[in-house]
C-alpha positions, 0 to 999 in steps of 0.5 A: 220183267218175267216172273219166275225166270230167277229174280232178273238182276237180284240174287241168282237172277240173270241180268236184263241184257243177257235175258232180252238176247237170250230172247232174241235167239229165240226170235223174240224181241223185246220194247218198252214204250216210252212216255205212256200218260195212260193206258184205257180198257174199255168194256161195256159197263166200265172203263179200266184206266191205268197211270203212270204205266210201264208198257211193254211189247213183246213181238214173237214171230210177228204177234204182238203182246202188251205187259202193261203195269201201273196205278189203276183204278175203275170206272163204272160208265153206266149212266154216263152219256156218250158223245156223238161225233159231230157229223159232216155233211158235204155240201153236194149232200146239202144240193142234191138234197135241196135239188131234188125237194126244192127246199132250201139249204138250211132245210136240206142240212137239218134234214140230213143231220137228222137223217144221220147223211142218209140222202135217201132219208133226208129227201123222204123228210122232206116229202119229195119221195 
């Protein structure tokens, strides 16, 4: 678990009981995450992903920390394109939209989403301004 305190469990090590309340004296406390499928590091011209890993979190203090380890492997996103979220549009966005151009609905919608629900946008679209 920690490098260089004595092998953990092997010869001349100490066992993992006595090391996580050795640490809790200290007011370190010691979790393993359970049931990880995967962990994601994503960065802006690659994703790092990490399977079958062995997650770790230690809180010392109220500051948390993350040992991860496991299988992993790159991926370069350059090139990949990036969904959008579906945008909402409310539908009192959609009437006070078509109230104010005297367009209809389906006008006023379009107008929004390509106004990415910008109100004042969508109503300059549609020429009332």
């Amino acid at each position: 678990m920690f490098p260089g305190l004595g092998g953990l469990g092997g010869r001349d090590g100490m066992s993992p009981k006595k090391m996580k309340g050795m640490l809790k004296n200290m007011g370190i406390d010691i979790d393993e995450l359970e049931n990880v499928i995967d962990v994601v590091i994503r960065m802006p011209d690659k994703v790092i992903v990490i399977e079958n890993p062995s997650v770790a979190i230690m809180d010392s203090h109220g500051v948390r920390s993350y040992q991860i380890s496991g299988d992993s492997k790159e991926q370069s996103i350059i090139g990949i394109a990036k969904e959008e979220p579906t945008l909402e549009i409310p539908d009192s966005d959609v009437e006070l939209v078509a109230a104010q151009t005297g367009a209809k609905r389906e006008e006023a919608k379009v107008a929004l989403q390509e106004a990415k629900g910008d109100l004042a946008l969508a109503i300059m679209k549609l020429g009332a301004g």
